[in-house]
BADREN-696454 format. One record per residue (C-alpha): x, y, z; residue in one letter. Coordinates in Angstrom, 1 decimal. Example, Ala and Ser with C-alpha at 12.3 -4.5 7.8 and 13.67 -1.06 7.14 Angstrom:
{{12.3, -4.5, 7.8}, A}
{{13.7, -1.1, 7.1}, S}
This chain:
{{-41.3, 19.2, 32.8}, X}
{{-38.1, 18.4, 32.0}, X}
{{-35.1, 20.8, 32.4}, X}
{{-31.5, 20.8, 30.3}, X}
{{-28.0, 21.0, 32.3}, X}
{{-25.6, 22.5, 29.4}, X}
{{-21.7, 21.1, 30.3}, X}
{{-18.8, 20.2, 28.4}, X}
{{-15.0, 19.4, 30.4}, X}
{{-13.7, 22.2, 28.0}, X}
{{-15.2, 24.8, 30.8}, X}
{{-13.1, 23.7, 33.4}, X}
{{-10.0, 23.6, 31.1}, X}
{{-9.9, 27.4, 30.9}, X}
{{-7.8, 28.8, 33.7}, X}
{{-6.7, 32.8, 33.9}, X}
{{-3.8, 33.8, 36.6}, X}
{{-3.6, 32.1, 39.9}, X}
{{-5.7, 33.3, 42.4}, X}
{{-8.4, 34.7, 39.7}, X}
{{-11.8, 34.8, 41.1}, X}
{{-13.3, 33.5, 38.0}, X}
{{-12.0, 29.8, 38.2}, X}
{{-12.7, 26.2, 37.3}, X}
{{-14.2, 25.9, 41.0}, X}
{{-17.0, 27.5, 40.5}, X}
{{-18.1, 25.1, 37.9}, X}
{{-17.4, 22.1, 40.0}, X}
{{-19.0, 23.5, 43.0}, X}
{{-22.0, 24.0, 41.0}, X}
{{-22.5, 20.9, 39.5}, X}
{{-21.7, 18.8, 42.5}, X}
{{-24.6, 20.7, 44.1}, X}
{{-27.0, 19.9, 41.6}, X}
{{-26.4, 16.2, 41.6}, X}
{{-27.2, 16.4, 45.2}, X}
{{-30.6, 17.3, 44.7}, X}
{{-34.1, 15.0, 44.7}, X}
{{-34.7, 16.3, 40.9}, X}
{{-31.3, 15.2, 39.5}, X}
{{-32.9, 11.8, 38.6}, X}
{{-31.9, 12.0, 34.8}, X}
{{-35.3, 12.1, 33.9}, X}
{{-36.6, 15.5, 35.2}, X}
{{-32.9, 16.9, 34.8}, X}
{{-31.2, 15.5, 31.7}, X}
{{-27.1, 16.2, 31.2}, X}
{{-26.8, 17.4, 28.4}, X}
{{-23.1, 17.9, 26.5}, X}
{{-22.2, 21.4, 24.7}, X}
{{-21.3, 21.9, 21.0}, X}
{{-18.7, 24.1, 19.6}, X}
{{-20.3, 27.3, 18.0}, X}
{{-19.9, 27.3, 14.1}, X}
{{-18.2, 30.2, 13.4}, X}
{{-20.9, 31.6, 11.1}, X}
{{-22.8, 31.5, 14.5}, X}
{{-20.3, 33.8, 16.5}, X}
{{-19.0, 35.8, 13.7}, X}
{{-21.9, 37.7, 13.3}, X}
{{-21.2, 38.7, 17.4}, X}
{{-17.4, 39.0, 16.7}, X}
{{-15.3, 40.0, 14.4}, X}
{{-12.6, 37.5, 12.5}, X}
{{-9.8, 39.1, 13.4}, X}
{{-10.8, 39.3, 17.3}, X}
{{-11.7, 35.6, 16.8}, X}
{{-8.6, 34.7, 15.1}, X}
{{-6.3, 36.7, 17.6}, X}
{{-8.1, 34.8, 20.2}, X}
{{-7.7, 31.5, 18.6}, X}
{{-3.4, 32.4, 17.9}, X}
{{-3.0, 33.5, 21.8}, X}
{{-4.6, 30.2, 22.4}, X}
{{-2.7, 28.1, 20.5}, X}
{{0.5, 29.5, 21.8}, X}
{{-0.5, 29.0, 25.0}, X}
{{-1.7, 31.7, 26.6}, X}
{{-1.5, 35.4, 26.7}, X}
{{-3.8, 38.7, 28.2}, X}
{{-6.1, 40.7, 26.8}, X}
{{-6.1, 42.5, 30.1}, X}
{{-5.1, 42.3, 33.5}, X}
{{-7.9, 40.3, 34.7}, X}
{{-8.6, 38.8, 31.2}, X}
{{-6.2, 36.4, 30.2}, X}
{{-6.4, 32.9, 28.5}, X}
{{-4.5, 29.5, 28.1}, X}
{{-4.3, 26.6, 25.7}, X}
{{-8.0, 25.8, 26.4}, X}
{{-9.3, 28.9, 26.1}, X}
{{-10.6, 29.1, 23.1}, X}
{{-12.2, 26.0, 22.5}, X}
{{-13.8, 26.4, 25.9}, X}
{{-15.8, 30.0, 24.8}, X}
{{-17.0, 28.1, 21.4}, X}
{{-18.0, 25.0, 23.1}, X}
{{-19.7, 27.6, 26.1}, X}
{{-21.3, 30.0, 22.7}, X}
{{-21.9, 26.6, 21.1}, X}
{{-23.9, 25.4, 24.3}, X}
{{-26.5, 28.0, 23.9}, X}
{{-27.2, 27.1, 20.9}, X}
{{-27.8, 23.2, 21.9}, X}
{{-29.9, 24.8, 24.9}, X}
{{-32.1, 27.4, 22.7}, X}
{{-32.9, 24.9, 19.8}, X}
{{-33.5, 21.8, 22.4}, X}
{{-36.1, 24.1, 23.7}, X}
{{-37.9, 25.9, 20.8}, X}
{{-37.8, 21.8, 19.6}, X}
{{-39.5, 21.1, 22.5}, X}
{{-37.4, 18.6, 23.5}, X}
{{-36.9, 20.2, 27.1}, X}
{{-38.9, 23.1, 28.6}, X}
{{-35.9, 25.1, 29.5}, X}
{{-32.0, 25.0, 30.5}, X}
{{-29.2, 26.2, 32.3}, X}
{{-26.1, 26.5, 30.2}, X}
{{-23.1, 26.1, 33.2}, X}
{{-20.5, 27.0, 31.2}, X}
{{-17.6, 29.0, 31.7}, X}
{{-16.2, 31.5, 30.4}, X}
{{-19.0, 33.7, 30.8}, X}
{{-19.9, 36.2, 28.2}, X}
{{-21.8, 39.1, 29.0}, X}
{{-19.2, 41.9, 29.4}, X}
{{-17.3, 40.7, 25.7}, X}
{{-18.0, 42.8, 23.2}, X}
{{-17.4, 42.5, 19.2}, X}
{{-13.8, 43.2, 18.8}, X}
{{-12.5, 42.7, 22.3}, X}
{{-11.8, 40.3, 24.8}, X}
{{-13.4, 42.2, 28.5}, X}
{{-13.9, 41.5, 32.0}, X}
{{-13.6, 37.7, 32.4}, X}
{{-15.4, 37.4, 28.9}, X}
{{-14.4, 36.1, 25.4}, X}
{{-17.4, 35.2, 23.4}, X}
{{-20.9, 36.6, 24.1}, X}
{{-23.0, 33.3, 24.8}, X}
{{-26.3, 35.0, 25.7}, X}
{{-25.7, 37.5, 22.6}, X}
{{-25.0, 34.4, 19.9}, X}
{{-28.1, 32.5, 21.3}, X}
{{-30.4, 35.3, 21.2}, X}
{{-29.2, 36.1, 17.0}, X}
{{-29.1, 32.8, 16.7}, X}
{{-33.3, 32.8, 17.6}, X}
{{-33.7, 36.0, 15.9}, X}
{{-31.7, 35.4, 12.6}, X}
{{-32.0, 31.7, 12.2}, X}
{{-35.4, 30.5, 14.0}, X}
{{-37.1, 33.5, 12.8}, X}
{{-38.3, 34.9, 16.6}, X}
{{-39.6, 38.5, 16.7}, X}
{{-39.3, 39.2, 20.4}, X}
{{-36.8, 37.6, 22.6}, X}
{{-36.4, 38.9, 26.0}, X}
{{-32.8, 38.9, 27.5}, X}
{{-32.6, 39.4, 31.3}, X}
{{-29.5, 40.0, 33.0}, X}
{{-29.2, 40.0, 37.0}, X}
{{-25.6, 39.7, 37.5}, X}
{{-24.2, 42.9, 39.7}, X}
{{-22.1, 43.8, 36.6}, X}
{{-23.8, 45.8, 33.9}, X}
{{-24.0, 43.1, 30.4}, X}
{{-22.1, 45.9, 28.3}, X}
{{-21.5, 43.5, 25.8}, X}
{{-24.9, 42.2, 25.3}, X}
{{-26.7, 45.5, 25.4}, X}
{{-24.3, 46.7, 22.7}, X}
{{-24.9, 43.8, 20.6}, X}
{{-28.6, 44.7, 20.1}, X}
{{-28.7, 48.2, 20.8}, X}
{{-30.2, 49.3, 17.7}, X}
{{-32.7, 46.4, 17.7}, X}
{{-36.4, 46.3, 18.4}, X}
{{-36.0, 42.1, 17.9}, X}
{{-34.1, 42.0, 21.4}, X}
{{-35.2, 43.7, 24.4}, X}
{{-32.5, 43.9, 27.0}, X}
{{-33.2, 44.2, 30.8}, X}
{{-30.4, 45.1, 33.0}, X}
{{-31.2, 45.2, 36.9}, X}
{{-26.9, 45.9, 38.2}, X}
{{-25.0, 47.8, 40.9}, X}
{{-24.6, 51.4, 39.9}, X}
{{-22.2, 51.7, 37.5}, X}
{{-20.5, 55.0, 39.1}, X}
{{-19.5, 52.1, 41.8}, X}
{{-18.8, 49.0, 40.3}, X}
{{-17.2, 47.7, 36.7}, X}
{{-17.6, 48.2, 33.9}, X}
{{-18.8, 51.7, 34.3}, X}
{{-21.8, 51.8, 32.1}, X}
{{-25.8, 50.8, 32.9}, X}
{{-27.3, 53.8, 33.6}, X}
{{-31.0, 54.7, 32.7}, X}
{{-30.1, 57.1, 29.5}, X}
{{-28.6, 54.1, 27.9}, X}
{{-31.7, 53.2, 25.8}, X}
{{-30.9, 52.3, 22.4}, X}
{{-31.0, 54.3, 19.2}, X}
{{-32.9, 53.8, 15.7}, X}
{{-35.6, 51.2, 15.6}, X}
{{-34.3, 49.7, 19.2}, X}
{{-34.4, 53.1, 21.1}, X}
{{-36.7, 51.8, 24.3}, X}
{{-35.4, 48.1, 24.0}, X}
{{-32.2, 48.5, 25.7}, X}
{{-33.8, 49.1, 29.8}, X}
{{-31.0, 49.7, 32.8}, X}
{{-31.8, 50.0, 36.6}, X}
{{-29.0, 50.3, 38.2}, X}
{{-28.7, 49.4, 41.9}, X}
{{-27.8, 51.3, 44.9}, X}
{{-24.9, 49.2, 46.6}, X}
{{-26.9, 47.9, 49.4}, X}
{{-29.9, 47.2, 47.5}, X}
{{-31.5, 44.1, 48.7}, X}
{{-35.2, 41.9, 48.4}, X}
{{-37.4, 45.3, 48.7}, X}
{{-35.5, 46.9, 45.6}, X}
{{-35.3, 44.2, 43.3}, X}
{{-38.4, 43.0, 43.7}, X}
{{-40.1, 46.9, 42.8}, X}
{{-37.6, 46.4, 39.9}, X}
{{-39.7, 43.5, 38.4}, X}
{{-43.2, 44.3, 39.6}, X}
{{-43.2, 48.1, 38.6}, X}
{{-41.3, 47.8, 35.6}, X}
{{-40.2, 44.6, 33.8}, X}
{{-43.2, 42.5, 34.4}, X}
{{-45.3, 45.4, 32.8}, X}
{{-42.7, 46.2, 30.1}, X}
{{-42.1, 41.9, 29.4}, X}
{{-46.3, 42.1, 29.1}, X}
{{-46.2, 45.2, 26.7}, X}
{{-43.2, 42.8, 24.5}, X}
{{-44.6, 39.7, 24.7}, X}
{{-41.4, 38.3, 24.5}, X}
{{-41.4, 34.5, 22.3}, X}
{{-38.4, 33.0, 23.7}, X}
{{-36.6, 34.5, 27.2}, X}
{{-33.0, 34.6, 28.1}, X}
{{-31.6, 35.4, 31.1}, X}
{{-27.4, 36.1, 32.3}, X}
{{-27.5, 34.7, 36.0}, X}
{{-24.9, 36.3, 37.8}, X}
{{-24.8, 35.1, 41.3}, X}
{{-22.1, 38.1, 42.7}, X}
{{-25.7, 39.8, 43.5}, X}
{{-25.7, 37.9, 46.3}, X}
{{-24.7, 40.2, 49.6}, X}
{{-21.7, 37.8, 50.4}, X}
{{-19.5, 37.9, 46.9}, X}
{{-16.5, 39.3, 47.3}, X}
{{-16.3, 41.4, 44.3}, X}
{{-19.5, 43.0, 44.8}, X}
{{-21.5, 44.9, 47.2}, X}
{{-25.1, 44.3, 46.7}, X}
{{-27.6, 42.3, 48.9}, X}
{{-29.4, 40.1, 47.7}, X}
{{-30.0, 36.3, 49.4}, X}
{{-30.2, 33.0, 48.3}, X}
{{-33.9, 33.8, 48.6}, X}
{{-34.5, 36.6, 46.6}, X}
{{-32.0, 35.0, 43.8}, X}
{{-34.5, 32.3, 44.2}, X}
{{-37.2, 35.0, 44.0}, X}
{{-35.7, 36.1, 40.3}, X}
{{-35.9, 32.9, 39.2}, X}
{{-39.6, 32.6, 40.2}, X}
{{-39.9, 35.7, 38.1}, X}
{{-37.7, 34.8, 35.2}, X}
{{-40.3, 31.0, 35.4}, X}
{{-43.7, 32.8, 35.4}, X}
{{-42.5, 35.1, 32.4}, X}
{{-41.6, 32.0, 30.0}, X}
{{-44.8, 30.7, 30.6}, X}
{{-47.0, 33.6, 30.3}, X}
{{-46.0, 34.8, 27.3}, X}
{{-43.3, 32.0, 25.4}, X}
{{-44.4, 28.9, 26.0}, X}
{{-42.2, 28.0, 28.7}, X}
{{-39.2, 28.6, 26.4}, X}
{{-36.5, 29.7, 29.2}, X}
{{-32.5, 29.7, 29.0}, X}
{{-30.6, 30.8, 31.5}, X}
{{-26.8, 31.1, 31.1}, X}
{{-24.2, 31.6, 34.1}, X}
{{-22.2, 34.6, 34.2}, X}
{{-20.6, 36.2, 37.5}, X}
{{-20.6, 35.1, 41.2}, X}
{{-17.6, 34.5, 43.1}, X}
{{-18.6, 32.9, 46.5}, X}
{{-18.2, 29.1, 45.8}, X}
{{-20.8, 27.8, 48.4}, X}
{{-23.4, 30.7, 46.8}, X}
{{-22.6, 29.6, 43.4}, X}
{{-22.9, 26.2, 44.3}, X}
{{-26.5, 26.8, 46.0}, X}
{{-27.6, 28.8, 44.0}, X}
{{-27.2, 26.8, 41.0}, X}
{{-29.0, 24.3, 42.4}, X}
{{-32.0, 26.5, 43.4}, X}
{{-32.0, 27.3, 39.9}, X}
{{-32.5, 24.2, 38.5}, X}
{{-34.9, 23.2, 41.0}, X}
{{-36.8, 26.4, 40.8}, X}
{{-37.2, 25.4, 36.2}, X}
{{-37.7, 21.4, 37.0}, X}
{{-41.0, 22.4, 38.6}, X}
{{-39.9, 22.5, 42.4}, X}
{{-39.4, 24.9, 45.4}, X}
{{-35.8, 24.8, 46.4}, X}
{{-35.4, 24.9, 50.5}, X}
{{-35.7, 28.1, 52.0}, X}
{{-32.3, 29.6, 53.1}, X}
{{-31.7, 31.0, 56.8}, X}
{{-30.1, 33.9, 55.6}, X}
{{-30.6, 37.7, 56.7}, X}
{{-30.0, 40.6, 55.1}, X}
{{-31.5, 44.0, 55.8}, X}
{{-31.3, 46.6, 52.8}, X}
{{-31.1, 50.6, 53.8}, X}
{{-34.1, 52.9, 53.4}, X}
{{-31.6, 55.0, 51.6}, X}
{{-30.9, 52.2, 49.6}, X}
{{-34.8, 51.8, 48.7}, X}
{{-35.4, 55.4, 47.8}, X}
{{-33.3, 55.6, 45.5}, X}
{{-34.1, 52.2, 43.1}, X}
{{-37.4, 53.6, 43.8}, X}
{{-36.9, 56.8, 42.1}, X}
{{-34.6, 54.7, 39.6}, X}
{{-37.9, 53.4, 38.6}, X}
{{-39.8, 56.1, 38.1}, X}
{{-37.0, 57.7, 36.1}, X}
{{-37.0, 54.1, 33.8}, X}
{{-41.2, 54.3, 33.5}, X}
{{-41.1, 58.3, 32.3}, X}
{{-38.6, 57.2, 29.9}, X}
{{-40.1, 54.3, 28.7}, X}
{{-43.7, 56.3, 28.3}, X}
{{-45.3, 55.7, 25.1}, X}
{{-42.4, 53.5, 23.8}, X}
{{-43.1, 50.1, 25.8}, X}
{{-45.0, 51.3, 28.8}, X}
C-alpha cells in the first residue's frame, strides 16, 4: 500500500492579515508531524510535488473574470476579497498549484500508481464558489478534482465527503444539479456557525436532487453523533451509490479544541472518520481515496491529526490519543432526529 503526500513551497507562500487563523503554520506543523512517523520511510509514503491546474481544468469551476481578478490582485501584491479573505503576491499561484495538486493526487491514483493521497495544500477550497473568492478559499480543489474524474476520466459516481465544521458551500454548489457527484456534508449547524447554509432541505435540484446530503451538527456533537451519522446514513447511502472514486475535505476545526469552532470531536473519532472514509474506498472503488485539507486551526491538532491520517491510508493504526470529551444527550437527540429527517428525505431516491 503505498500512500501520496501532495506539497508544493507555493502553500506556505500564501499569507492573509497578521494574526489570521488560516496561516503557513498549519502546513509546517503538519508535515513535520508526518515525517516523525514509522511509515514516513519514502517507500510506504512517497512526497510527492504539486502541479499548477491548467486553466481549462479550473475554468470549468470558475469563471475568467474571477480568475483573472484573482490573478491582477495578485500580481499587484495583494488585496481583499473580504475581511477574512485576503491575498498576496503568492496567492494565486499557490490555489493553482493547491487545484493543480488534486489533479496529480486523483490521476496518480485511478493510474494506480499509489492507493490513495493526502493533498496538504493550502489555501483550502471548499467554501469558494464560481465567481467569488469566500471564507479562507480561492479555488475549489475538491470541486476541480472531482470534474476533473467526472469530465475527463469518464467516472460515473464519485463520492465527495466533507467533515470539516464549516458547511462546503462551494462544493455542494458546484454539483448541485448532478447525479455524477454525490456530496456528503456532516458540519456544525449552520444557524450557529459560518457560512450559514447546510441544512437537510438543501438536496439538489434536476437530475442531482438526492445527491447533495447535509447533517448538520448540534454544537457539542461529539463520537456518539458522528458516528450514527455514518452508520445510519452514509454508509447505507455510499452502498446504494457505489461510488468509483471517493473524495473527502478533512477539516480538522471538528475537533473539540479549535478555536473557531465548537464541536467535539477527538483525535480519536477524526481517526474514527478516516477508518470510515478507508473501508469505503475499498468496498466499493478500488481503494481509490483522496483526501484534501481544508479547516482546522489548533496547530498541535492539525499537526496530529495529519499524521493519523496518513497512517490511518498507509495501512497502519495511529496511537490512541488520551483525550476526553463527553458530548450532551441533548446534543445526541437532536443529530439523531437529524438523521431520521435525512433518511425520510432520502426515501426512494438513494435510500
Amino acid at each position: 500500500m503505498t500512500t501520496d503526500i501532495i506539497y508544493h513551497d507555493y502553500f506556505i507562500k500564501h499569507k492573509m492579515s497578521v494574526g489570521h487563523p488560516e496561516r503557513p503554520e498549519r502546513l509546517q506543523t503538519a508535515l513535520s508531524e508526518i515525517r516523525q512517523s514509522p511509515v514516513f520511510d519514502g517507500e510506504t509514503i512517497r512526497l510527492i510535488e504539486a502541479r499548477e491546474a491548467p486553466l481549462d481544468e479550473v475554468i470549468s469551476l470558475h469563471s475568467n473574470e474571477y480568475l483573472l481578478s484573482l490573478k491582477s490582485m495578485s500580481e499587484r501584491g495583494g488585496g481583499f476579497f473580504t475581511l477574512d479573505t485576503s491575498v498576496n503576491r503568492f496567492t494565486y499561484k499557490a490555489a493553482l498549484f493547491a487545484a493543480g495538486g488534486g489533479l496529480v493526487a486523483v490521476d496518480r491514483v485511478l493510474d494506480g500508481i499509489s492507493e490513495n493521497a493526502f493533498v496538504l495544500c493550502r489555501p483550502p477550497g471548499h467554501h469558494a464558489e464560481y465567481d467569488r473568492a469566500f471564507g479562507f478559499c480561492f479555488i475549489n480543489n475538491v470541486a476541480v478534482a472531482a470534474n476533473h474524474l467526472v469530465r475527463r476520466r469518464q467516472l460515473k459516481r464519485v463520492v465527495i465527503i466533507d467533515y470539516d465544521a464549516h458547511h462546503g458551500n462551494g462544493t455542494q454548489n458546484a454539483f448541485y444539479s448532478s447525479d455524477e457527484v454525490l456530496y456528503i456534508g456532516l458540519h456544525q449547524d449552520g444557524r450557529t456557525l459560518f457560512p450559514g447554509s447546510g441544512f437537510v432541505d438543501e438536496m439538489g435540484r434536476g437530475k442531482g436532487y438526492g445527491y447533495t446530503v447535509n447533517i448538520p451538527m448540534y454544537p457539542g456533537a461529539g463520537h456518539t453523533s458522528y458516528r450514527h451519522a455514518f452508520e445510519d446514513v452514509i454508509l447505507p447511502l455510499v452502498a446504494s451509490f457505489r461510488p468509483q472514486f471517493v473524495l473527502a475535505s478533512v477539516g480538522f476545526d471538528c475537533h473539540f479544541e479549535d478555536p473557531l469552532t465548537n464541536l467535539g470531536l477527538t483525535l480519536d473519532d477524526i481517526s474514527m472518520m478516516n477508518n470510515y472514509l478507508c473501508e469505503i474506498a475499498s468496498n466499493y472503488a478500488d481503494g481509490h481515496l483522496v483526501a484534501f485539507l481544508e479547516g482546522g486551526y489548533n496547530l498541535d491538532v492539525v499537526g496530529q491529526a495529519s499524521r493519523d491520517l496518513v497512517e490511518r491510508f498507509a495501512g497502519t493504526r495511529p496511537q490512541s490519543h488520551r483525550e476526553e470529551y463527553r458530548e450532551s444527550k441533548t446534543c445526541i437527540d437532536y443529530v439523531l432526529a437529524t438523521i431520521e429527517s435525512v433518511k425520510d428525505r432520502q426515501e426512494g431516491i438513494l435510500l
